[in-house]
MARKOL-924780 format. One record per residue: x, y, z of N, C-alpha, C in turn. Coordinates in pm, whole numbers, padded with zeros to 5 digits, always signed. Example, Ala and Ser with C-alpha at 12.3 -4.5 7.8 and 13.67 -1.06 7.14 Angstrom:
+01319-00569+00780+01230-00450+00780+01320-00330+00780 +01285-00225+00708+01367-00106+00714+01290+00003+00787 
This chain:
-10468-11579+04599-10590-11660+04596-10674-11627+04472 -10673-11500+04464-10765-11428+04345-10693-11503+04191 -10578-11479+04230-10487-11536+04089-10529-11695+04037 -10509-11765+04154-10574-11935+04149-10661-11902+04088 -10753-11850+04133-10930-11865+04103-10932-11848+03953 -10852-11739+03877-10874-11703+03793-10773-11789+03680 -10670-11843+03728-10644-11936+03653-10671-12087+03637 -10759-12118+03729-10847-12242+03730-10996-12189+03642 -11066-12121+03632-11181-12059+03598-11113-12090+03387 -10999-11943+03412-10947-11979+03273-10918-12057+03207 -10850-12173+03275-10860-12320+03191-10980-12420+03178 -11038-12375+03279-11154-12465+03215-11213-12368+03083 -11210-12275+03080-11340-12182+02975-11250-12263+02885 -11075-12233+02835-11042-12280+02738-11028-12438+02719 -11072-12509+02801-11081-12628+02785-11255-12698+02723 -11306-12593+02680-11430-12624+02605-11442-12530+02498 -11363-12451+02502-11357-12336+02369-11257-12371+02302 -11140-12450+02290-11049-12443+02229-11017-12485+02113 -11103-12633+02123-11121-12699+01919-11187-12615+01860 -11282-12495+01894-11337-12422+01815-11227-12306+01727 -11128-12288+01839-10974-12199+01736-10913-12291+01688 -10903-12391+01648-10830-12466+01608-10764-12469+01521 -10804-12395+01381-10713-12370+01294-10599-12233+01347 -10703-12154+01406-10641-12014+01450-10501-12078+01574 -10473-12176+01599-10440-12238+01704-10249-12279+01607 -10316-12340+01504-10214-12371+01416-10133-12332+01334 -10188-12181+01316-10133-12081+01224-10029-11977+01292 -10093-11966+01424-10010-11885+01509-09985-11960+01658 -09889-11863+01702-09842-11871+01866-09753-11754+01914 -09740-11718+02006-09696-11615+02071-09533-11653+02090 -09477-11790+02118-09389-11844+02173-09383-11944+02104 -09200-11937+02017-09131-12059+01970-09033-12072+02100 -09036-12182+02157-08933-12239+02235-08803-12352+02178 -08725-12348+02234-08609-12451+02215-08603-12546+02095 -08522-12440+01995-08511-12508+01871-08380-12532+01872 -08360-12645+01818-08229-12688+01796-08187-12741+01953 -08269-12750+02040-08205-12794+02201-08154-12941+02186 -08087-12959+02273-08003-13104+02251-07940-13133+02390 -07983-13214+02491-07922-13232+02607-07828-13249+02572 -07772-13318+02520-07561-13387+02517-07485-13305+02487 -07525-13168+02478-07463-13095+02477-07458-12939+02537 -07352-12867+02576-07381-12708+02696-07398-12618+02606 -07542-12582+02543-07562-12491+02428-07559-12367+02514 -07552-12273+02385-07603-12116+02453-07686-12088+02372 -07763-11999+02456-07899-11976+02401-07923-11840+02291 -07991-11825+02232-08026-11698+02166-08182-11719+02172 -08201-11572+02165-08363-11528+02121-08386-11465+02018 -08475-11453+01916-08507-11380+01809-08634-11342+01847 -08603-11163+01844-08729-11080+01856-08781-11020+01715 -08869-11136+01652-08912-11093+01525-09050-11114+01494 -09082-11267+01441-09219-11300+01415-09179-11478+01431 -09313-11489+01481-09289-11675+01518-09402-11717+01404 -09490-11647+01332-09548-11773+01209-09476-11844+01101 -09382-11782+01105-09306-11896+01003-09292-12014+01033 -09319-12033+01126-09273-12211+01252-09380-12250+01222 -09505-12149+01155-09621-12262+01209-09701-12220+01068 -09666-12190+00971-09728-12214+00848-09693-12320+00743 -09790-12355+00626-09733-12440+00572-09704-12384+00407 -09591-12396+00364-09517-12320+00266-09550-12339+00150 -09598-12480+00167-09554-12553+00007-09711-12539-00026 -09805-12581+00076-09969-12538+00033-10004-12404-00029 -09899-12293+00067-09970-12150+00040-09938-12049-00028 -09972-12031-00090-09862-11849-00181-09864-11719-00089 -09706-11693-00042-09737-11593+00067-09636-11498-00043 -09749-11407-00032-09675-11277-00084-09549-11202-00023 -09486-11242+00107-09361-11212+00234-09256-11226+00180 -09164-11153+00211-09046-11198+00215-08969-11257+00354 -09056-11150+00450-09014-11213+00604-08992-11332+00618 -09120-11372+00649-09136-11463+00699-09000-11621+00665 -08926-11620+00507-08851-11697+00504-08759-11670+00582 -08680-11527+00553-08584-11454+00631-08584-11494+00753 -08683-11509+00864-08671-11557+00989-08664-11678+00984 -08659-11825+00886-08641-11910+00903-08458-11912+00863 -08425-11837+00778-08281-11864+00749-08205-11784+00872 -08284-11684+00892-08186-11659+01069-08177-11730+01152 -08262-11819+01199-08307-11976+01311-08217-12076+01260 -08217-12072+01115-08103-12163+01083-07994-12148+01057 -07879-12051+01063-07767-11988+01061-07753-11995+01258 -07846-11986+01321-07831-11984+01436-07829-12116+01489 -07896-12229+01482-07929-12359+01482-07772-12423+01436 -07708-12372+01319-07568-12419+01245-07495-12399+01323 -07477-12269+01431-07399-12192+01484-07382-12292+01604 -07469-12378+01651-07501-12435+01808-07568-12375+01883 -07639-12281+01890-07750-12183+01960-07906-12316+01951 -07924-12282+02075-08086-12331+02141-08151-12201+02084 -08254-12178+02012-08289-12086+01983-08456-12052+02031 -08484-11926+02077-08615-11920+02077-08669-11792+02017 -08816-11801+01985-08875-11675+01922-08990-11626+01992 -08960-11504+01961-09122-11431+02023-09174-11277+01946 -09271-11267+01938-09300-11143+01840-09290-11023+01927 -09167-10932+01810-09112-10821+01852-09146-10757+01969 -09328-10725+01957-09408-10617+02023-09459-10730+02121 -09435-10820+02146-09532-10868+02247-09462-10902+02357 -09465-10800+02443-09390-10804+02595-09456-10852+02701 -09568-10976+02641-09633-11059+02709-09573-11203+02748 -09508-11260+02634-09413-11365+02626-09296-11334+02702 -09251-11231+02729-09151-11256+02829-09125-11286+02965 -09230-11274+03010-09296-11345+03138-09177-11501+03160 -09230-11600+03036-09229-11695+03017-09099-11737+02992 -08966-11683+02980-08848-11648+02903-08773-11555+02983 -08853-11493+03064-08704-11381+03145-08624-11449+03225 -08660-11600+03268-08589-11660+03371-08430-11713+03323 -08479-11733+03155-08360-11851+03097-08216-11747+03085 -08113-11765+03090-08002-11691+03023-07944-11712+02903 -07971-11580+02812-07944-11586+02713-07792-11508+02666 -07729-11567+02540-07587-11518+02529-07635-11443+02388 -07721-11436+02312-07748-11342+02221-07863-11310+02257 -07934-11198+02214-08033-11150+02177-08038-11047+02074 -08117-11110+01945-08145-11048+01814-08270-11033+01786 -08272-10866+01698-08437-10856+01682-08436-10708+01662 -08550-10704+01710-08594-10515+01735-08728-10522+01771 -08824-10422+01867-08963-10390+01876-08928-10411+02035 -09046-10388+02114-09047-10337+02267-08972-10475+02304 -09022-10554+02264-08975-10695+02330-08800-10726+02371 -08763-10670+02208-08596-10629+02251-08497-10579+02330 -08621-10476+02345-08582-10372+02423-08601-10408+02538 -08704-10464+02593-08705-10485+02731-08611-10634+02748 -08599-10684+02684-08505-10789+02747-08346-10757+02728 -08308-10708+02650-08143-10631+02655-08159-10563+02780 -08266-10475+02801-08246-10450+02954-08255-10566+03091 -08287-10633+03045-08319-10769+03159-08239-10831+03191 -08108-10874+03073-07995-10936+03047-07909-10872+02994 -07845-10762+03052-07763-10705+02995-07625-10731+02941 -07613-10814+03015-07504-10954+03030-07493-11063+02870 -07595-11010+02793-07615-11055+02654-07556-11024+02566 -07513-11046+02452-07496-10941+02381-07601-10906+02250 -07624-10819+02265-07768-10789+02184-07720-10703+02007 -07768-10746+01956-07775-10731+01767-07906-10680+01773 -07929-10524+01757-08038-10465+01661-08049-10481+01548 -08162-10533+01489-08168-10575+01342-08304-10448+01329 -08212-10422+01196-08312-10289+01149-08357-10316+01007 -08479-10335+00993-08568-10340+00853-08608-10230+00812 -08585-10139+00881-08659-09972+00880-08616-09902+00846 -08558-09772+00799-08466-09655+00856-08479-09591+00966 -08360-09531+01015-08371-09463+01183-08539-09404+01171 -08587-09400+01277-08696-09405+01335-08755-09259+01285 -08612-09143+01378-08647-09021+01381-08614-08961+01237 -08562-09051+01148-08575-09000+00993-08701-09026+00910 -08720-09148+00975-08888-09199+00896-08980-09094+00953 -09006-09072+01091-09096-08975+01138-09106-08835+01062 -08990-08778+01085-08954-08660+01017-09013-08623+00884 -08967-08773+00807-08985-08729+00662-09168-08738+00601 -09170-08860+00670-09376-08921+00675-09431-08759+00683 -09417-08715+00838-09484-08603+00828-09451-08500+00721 -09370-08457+00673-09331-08373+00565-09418-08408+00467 -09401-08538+00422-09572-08604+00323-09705-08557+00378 -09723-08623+00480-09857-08551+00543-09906-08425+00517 -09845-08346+00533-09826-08181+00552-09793-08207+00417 -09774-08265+00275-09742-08140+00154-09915-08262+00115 -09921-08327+00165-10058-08403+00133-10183-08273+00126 -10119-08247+00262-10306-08127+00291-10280-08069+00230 -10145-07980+00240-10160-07865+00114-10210-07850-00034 -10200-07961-00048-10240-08005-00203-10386-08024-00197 -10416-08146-00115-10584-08178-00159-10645-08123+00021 -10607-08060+00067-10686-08034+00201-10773-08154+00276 -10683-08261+00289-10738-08379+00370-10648-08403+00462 -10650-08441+00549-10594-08456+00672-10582-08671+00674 -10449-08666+00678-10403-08780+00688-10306-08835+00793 -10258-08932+00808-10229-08972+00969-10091-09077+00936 -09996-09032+01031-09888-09151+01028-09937-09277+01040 -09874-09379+00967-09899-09494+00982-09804-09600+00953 -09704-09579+00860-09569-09652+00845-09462-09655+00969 -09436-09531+01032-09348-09426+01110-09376-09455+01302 -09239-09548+01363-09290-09568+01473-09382-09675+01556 -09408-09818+01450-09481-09908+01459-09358-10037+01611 -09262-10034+01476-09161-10112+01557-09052-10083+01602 -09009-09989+01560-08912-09916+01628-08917-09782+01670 -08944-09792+01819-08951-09582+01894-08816-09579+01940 -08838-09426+01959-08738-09330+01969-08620-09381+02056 -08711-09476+02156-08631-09512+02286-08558-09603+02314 -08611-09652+02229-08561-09817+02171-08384-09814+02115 -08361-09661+02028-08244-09638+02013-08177-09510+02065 -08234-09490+02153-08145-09395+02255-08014-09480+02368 -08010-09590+02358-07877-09654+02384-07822-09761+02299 -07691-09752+02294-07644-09883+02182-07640-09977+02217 -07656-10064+02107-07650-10200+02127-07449-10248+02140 -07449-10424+02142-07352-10415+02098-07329-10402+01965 -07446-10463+01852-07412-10441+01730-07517-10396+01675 -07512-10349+01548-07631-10311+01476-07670-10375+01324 -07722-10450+01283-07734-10466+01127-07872-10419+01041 -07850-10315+00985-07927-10294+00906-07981-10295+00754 -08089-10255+00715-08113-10282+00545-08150-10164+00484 -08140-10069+00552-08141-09908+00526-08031-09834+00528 -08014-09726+00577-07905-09638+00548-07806-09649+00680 -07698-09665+00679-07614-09631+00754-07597-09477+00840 -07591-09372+00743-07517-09259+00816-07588-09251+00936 -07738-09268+00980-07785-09239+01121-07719-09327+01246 -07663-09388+01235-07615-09506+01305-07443-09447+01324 -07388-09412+01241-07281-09405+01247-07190-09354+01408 -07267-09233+01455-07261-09191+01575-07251-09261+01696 -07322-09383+01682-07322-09491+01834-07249-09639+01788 -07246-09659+01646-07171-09785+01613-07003-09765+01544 -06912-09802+01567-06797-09811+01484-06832-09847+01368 -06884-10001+01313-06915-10027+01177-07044-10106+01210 -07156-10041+01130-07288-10043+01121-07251-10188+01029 -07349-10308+01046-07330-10395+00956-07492-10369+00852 -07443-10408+00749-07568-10445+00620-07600-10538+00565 -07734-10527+00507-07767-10637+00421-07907-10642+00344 -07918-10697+00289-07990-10671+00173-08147-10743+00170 -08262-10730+00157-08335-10814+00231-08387-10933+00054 -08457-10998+00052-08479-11059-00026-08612-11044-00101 -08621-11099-00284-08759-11046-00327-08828-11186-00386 -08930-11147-00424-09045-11276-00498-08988-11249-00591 -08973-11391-00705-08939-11390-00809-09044-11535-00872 -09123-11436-00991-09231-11539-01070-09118-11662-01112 -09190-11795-01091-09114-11846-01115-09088-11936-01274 -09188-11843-01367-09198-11815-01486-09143-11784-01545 -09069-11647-01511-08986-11551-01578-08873-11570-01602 -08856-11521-01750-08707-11571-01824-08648-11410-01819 -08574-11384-01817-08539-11247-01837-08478-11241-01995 -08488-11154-02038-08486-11103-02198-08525-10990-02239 -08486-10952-02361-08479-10832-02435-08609-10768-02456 -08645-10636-02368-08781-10616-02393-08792-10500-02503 -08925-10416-02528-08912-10297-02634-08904-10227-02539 -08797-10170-02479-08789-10052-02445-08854-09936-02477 -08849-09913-02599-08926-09772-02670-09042-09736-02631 -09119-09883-02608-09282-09827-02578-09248-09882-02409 -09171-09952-02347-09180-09972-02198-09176-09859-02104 -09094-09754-02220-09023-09672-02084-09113-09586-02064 -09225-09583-02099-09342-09473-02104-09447-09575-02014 -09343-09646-01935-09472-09741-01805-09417-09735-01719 -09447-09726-01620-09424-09726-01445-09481-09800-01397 -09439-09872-01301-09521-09990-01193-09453-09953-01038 -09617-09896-00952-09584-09836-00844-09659-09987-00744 -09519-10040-00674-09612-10180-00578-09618-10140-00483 -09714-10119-00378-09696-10137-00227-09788-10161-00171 -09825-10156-00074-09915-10228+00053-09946-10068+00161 -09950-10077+00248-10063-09947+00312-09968-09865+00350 -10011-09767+00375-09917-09580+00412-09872-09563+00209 -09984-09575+00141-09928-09497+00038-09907-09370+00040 -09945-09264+00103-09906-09180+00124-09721-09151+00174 -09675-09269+00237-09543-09265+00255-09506-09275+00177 -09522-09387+00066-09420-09439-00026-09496-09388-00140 -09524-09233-00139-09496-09156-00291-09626-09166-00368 -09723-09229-00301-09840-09259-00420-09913-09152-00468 -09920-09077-00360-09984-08935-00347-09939-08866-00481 -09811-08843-00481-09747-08755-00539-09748-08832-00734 -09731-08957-00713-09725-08985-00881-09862-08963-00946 -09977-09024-00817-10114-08953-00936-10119-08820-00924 -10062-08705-00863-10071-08600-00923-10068-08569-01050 -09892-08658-01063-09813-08641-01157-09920-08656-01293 -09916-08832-01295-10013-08874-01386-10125-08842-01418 -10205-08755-01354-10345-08747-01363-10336-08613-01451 -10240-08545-01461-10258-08435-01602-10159-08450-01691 -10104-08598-01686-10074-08621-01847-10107-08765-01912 -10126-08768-02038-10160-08875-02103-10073-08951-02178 -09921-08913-02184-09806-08963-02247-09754-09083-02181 -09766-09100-02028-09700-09186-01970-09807-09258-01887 -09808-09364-01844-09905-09475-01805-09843-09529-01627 -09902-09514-01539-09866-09536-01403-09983-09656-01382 -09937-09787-01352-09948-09921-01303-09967-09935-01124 -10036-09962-01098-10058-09956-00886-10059-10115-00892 -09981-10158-00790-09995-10314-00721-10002-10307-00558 -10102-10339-00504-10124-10381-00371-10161-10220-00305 -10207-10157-00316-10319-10009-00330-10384-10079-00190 -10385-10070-00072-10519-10064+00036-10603-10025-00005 -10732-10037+00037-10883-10023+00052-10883-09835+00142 -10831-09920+00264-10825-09740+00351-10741-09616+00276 -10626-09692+00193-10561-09608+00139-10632-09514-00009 -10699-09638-00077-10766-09587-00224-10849-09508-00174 -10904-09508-00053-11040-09368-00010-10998-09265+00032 -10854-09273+00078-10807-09125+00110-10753-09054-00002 -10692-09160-00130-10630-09057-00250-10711-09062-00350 -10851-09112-00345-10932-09083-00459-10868-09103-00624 -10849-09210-00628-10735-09248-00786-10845-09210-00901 -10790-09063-00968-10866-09010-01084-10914-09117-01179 -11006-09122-01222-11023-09201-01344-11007-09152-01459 -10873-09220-01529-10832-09209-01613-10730-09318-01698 -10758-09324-01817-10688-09437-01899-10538-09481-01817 -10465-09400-01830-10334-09351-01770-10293-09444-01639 -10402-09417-01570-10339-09472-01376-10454-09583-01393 -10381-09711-01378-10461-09828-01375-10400-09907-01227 -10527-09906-01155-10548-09998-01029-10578-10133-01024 -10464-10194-00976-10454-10381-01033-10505-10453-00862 -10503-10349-00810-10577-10398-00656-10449-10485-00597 -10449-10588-00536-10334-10696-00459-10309-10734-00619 -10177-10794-00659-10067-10839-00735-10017-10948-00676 -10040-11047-00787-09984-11174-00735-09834-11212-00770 -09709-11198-00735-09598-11208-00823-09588-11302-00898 -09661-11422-00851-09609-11564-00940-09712-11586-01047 -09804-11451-01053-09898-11441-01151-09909-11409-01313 -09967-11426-01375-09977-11409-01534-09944-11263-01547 -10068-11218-01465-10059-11032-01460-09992-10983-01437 -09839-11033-01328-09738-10982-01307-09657-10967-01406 -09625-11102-01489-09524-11073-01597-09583-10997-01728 -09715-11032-01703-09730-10919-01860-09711-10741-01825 -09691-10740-01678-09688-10585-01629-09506-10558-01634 -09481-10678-01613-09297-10702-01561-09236-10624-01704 -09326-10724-01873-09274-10697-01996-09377-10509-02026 -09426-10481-01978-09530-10355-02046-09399-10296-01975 -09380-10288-01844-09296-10166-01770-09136-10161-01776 -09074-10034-01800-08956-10039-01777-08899-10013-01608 -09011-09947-01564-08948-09924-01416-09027-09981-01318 -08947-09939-01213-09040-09966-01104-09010-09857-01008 -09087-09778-00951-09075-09641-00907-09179-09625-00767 -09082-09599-00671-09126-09595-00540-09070-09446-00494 -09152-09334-00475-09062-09249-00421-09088-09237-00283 -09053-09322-00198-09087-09319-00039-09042-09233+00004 -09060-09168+00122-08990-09054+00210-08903-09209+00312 -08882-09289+00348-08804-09389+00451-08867-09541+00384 -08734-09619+00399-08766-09765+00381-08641-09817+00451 -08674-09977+00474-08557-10043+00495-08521-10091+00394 -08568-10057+00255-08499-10164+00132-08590-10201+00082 -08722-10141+00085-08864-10232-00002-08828-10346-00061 -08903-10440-00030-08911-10561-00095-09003-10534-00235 -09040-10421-00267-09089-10397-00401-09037-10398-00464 -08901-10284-00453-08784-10284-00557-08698-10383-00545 -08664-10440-00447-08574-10588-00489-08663-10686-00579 -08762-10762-00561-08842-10801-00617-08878-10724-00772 -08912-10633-00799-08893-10562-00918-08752-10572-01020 -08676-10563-00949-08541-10580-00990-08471-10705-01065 -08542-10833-00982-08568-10959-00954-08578-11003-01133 -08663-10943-01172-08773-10953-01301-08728-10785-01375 -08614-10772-01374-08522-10676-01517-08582-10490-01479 -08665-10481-01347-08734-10321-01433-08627-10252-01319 -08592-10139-01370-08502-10015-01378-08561-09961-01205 -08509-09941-01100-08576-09892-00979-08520-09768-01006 -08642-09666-00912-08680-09524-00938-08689-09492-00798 -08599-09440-00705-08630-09390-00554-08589-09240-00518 -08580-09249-00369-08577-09140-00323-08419-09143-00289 -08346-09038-00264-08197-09045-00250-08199-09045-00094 -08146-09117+00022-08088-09095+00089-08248-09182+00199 -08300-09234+00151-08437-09293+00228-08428-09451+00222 -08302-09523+00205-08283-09674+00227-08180-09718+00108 -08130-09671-00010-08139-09698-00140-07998-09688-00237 -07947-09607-00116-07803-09574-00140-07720-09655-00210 -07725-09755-00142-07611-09905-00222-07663-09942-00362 -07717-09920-00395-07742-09933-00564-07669-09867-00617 -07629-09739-00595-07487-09669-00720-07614-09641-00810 -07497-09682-00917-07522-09623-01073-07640-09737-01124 -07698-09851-01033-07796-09904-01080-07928-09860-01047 -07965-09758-01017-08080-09682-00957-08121-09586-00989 -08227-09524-01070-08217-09382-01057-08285-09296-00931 -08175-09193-00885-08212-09109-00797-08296-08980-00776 -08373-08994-00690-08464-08845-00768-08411-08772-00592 -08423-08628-00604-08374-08577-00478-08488-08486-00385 -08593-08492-00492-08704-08377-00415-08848-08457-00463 -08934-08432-00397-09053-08467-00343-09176-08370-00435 -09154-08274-00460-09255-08147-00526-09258-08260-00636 -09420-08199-00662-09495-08286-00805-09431-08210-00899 -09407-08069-00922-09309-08045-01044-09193-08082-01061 -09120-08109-00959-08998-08158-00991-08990-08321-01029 -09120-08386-00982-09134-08524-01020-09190-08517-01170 -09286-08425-01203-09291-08434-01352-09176-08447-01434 -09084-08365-01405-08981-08336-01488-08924-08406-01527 -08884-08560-01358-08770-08597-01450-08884-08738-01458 -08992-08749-01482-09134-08848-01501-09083-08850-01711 -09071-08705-01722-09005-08688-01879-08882-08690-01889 -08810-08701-01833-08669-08733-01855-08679-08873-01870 -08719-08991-01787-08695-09094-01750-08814-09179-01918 -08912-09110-01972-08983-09124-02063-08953-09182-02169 -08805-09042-02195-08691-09027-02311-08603-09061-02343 -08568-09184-02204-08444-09239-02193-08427-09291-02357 -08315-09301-02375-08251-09406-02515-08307-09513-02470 -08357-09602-02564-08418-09757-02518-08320-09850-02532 -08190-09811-02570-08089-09910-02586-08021-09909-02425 -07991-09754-02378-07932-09754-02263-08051-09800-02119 -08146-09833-02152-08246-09883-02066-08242-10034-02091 -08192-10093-02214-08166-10236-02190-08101-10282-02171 -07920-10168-02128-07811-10219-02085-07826-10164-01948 -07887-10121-01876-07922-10089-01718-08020-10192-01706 -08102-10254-01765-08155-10325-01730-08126-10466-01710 -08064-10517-01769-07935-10631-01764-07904-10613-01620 -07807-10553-01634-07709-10486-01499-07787-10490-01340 -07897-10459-01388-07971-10502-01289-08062-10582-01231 -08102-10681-01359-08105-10847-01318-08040-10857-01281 -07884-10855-01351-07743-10947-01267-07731-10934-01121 -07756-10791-01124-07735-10790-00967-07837-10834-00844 -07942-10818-00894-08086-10868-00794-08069-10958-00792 -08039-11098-00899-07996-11206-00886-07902-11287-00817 -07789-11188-00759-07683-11275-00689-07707-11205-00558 -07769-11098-00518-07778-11039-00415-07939-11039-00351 -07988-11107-00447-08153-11038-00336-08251-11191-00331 -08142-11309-00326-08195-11428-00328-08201-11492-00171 -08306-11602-00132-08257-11659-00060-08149-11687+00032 -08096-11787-00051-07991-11851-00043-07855-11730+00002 -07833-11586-00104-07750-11470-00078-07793-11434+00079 -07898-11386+00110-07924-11337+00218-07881-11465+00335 -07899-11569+00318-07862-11675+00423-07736-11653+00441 -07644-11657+00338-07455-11647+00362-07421-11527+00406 -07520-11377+00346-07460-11300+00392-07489-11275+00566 -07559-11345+00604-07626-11317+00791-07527-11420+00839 -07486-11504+00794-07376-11626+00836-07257-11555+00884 -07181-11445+00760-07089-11383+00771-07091-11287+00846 -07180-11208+00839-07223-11075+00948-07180-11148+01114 -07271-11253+01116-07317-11316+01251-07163-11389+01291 -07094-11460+01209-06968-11520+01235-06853-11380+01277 -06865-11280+01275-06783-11175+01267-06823-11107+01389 -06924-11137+01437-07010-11077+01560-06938-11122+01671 -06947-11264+01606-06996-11394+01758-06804-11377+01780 -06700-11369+01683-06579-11354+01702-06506-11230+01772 -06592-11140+01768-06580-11010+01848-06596-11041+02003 -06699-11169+02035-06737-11214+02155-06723-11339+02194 -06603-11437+02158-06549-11522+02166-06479-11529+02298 
């Protein structure tokens, strides 16, 4: 009775409040239902536990700095190709399933609580963990190790925040049937026969010609991009670096607000703060031609869309060994330790490079960002992954 009351009460409130969200109404939703449905025919269903605004933004009006968000439209449509009724719901929101636990589903793809609780619901599914992350308990591990060499250094106390958002501990304490990820394999190896991969996709100005830059004066530039937990992804540690020398020049794109107040960015000629970075921007390519690299030393990633995107547009990527990055080979340089002296060091190694052998790595690695970190690449390669799946379960 109480329940009536309160869902008669609730529709009326939102039946006089509701043109007032109206844009907020159009931008988002909790629940994509039945895409690709087609009575005339006995579909099977899939769910994607990812993000549903891609269904409900408009592309061609807006400049979205994401790479996601396309990515979940080329998974809906590789799935849609496949004959799958498809539906979506956001990872973490184990509110929508209410609405959805009744239907039977023959896939379920994704990751975040939502996954998790419905592979348990339907076990009878066969469920694809899709991993954007690295294993959970490696990101945790390593974050805090930052944290902790953070205080030691400047005695501030800082807080996980990358580590544990969408994927917990528990989530992979049983296997799936399959796994595809954009990070490292070896953690996986233990519960999967063959871990599948793939590569995620980057912004590319759509300006940019690629060509012969001056190396000589580039390689004495760095361009560090990211978005919040700089403290994960190394920021900490390069203005150390930079802030007691004047030979080499460190570039910041997309720096948080919460983040710039916890690392206090020295003022100095040297470390220049460009605030948010627009890729399809002027400022991007005159930073694309100033820099030879692009240098992220994260403790965990699934594949930054910084460095694909960087890559995208000719600059040399600079990571951490064994934190997402592996499949690059000999197109990457690897750094293996975290200490600000040992990052100085090779900060001058990487300074001194020959500028000829920085414009034949740099080639090498257009070519390759180009056939691998596009669109269109990432659509064929989830086609093939997914066709190899669905034949395992034929």
């Amino acid at each position: 009775m109480l329940d009536t009351l309160k869902e008669k009460v609730t529709n009326k409130v939102w039946k006089h409040i509701r043109d007032y969200f109206y844009e907020q109404r159009i931008m988002d939703a909790a629940l994509v239902q039945n895409i690709n449905f087609s009575a005339a025919l006995q579909q099977k269903k899939a769910v994607v536990c990812y993000m549903t605004t891609s269904h409900f933004f408009d592309w061609e009006r807006n400049n979205i700095g994401r790479t996601q968000p396309f990515e979940v439209l080329s998974i809906v449509k590789v799935l849609s190709e496949l004959g799958y009724c498809v539906d979506i719901v956001g990872c973490n929101d184990t509110r929508s399933l209410e609405h959805i636990k009744a239907k039977s589903y023959s896939l379920i793809f994704g990751f975040g609580e939502a996954f998790y609780q419905l592979t348990r619901l339907q076990p009878q599914a066969t469920a694809v963990l899709y991993m954007t992350e690295h294993h959970p308990d490696f990101s945790h591990r390593e974050e805090q190790k930052r944290l902790d060499y953070f205080y030691a250094r400047h005695r501030k106390q800082a807080h996980l925040l990358r580590s544990g958002t969408f994927y917990k501990a528990h989530h992979l304490e049983k296997p799936y049937a399959h796994l595809i990820t954009m990070s490292e394999v070896e953690p996986f190896k233990d519960q999967y026969q063959r871990p599948y991969t793939i590569f995620p996709t980057g912004i590319r100005n759509p300006d940019f010609v690629f060509r012969a830059k001056q190396h000589q004066a580039a390689r004495k530039h760095f361009l560090w991009l990211g978005s919040t937990g700089a403290i994960h992804k190394g920021l900490d540690l390069l203005l150390d670096v930079f802030a007691k020398r004047t030979d080499v020049v460190l570039h910041i794109g997309g720096l948080s607000n919460s983040d710039r107040k916890i690392l206090s960015l020295p003022q100095k000629q040297n470390i220049v703060d460009y605030g948010h970075i627009d890729i399809k921007s002027d400022t991007f390519l005159r930073l694309v031609e100033t820099c030879a690299y692009v240098v992220l030393p994260s403790c965990s990633e699934g594949f930054a869309t910084s460095i694909t995107t960087g890559m995208l547009h000719g600059l040399i990527p600079v990571v951490m060994k064994d934190t997402g990055f592996n499949r690059l080979g000999e197109l990457a340089v690897f750094w293996e330790d975290f200490s600000v002296d040992y990052l100085d060091c090779k900060i001058t190694e990487l300074a001194e490079k020959p500028a000829a052998c920085l414009a034949a790595l740099s080639s090498k690695v257009y070519d390759f960002a180009a056939a691998n970190f596009s669109l269109p690449a990432f659509e064929q390669n989830f086609r093939t992954i997914l066709q190899e799946i669905l034949a395992d379960h034929a």
